[in-house]
N, C-alpha and C positions, 0 to 999 in steps of 0.2 A: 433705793431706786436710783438709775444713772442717769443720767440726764446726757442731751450729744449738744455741739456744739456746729450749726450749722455755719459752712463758711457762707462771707456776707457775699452780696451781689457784687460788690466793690473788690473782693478778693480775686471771686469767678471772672469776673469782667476784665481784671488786669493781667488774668496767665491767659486766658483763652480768647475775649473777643480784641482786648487792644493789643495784644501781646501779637510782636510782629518779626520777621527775619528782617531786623534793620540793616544798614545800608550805612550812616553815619552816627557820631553819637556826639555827646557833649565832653568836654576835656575832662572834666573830673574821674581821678580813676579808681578803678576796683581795685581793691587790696586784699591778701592773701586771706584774712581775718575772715572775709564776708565769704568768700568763694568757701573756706572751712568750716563756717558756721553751715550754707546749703549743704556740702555733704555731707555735715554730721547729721542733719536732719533725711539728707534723703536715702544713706546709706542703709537705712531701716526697712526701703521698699522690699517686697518678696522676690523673692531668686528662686531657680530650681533649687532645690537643697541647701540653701543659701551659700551657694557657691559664689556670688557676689565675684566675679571677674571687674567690672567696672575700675580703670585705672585712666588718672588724669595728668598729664603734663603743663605745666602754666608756664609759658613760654612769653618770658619775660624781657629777659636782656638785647640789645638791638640784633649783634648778633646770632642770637639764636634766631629771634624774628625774620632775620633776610633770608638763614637756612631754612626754613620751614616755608615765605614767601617763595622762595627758587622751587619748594615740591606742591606748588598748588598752579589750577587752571588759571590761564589769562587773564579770563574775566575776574578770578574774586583776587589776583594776589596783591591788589593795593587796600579791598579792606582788609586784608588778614593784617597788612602794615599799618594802616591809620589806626585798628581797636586800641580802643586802651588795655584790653590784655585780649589773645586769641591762646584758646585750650586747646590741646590733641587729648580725644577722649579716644581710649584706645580699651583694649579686651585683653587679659590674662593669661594666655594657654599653659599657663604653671598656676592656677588660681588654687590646683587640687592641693599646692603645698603649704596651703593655709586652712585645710579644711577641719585637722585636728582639732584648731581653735575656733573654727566655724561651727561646726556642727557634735561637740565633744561626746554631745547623746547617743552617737552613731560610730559604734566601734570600728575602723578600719572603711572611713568613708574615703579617704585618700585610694586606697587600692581600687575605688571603684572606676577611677576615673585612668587608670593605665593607660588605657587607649589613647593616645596620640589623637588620631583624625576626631576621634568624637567628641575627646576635649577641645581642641580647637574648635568645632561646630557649636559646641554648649557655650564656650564662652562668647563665642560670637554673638550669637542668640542672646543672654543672658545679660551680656554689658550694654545691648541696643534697647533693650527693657529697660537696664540700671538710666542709659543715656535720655530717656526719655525723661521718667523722674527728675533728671537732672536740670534739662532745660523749664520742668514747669515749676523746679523748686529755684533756680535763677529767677525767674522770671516772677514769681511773689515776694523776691528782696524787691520789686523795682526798677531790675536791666533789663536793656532788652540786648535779646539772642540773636545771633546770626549764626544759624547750621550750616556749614557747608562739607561737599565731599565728594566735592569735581578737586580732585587732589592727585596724588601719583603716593599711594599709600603703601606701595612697596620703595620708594623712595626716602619718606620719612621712616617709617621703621630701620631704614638702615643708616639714616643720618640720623636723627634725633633720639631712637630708642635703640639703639643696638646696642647687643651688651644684654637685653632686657627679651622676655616673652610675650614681652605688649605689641599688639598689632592693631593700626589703627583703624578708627572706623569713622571717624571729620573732624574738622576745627569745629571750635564754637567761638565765634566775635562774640566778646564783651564787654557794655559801657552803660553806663547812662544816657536817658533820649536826648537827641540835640532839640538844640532849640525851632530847625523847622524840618519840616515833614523829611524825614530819614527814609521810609519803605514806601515802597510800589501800593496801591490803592489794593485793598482787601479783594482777594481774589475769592470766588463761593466753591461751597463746601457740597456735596451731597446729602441730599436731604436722609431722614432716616428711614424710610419705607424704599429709597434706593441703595442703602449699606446693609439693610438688615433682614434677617427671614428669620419667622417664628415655624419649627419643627413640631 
């Protein structure tokens, strides 16, 4: 017999209801160890054919942070500067050159993906699924996230990832909570009889 393991209310409670797009955080920083430990866990999430596009940049050093701060809107480029670490999670569109070792079951699953434009649409698709995981496996170490993607993302692709097939899709601020109220008051949500139809 198996037995499941229900997360606790204190788990749900922390990625979903207090879990917030902050705004400031506390000085202690995130370290490459922690951000590796959430991907290795959330990199298991499902993909289309587990094509897994999902690619991260941890944009660390000051100067890369003021290159990255010169390609974001007004309003967000001094958090992208205060996080203690700000991500560009960006999408694949060569993801099919990893599919060998992806999907090894599947003979000649690279050929499937030839196409140019569709590749580029799947990975799109497929890394904002990976992106999402992402933030609510951040967000059960303990950080809180700040999404953002008022950016100029043909900008950073060609300053920060050029050279590469990654194309971005937002920052993600990262830190621990400060010590007083960081985000704007909980905005509401749609209730489920307004999100949802039973067929």
């Amino acid at each position: 017999m198996t037995t499941t393991t229900e997360p606790t209310l204190t788990t749900v409670e922390q990625i979903f209801h207090e879990g917030r797009s902050a705004r400031a955080w506390s000085t202690q920083p995130v370290d490459d160890a922690l951000v590796r430990r959430v991907y290795d866990t959330v990199r298991w999430g499902p993909t289309l054919m587990n094509t897994s596009p999902l690619r991260l940049l941890l944009v660390r050093s000051p100067e890369a942070r003021e290159r990255l701060v010169s390609h974001m809107a007004e309003g967000n480029r001094e958090r992208v500067r205060s996080a203690p670490l700000a991500v560009v999670v960006a999408a694949d569109a060569d993801f099919h050159e990893h599919l060998d070792a992806l999907v090894p079951h599947v003979p000649g699953a690279r050929d499937r993906f030839a196409d140019e434009a569709t590749r580029a649409r799947i990975a799109r698709e497929q890394a904002w699924l990976q992106a999402g995981y992402l933030v609510v496996g951040l967000r059960s170490e303990g950080l809180d996230v700040g999404p953002m993607s008022g950016m100029d993302a043909a900008g950073i692709d060609a300053d920060l990832l050029g050279g590469t097939a990654w194309h971005s899709l937002m920052v993600l601020n990262l830190g621990y909570p400060a010590a007083e109220e960081a985000a704007f008051p909980r905005a509401p949500r749609l209730e489920f009889d307004a999100a949802a139809a039973v067929a």
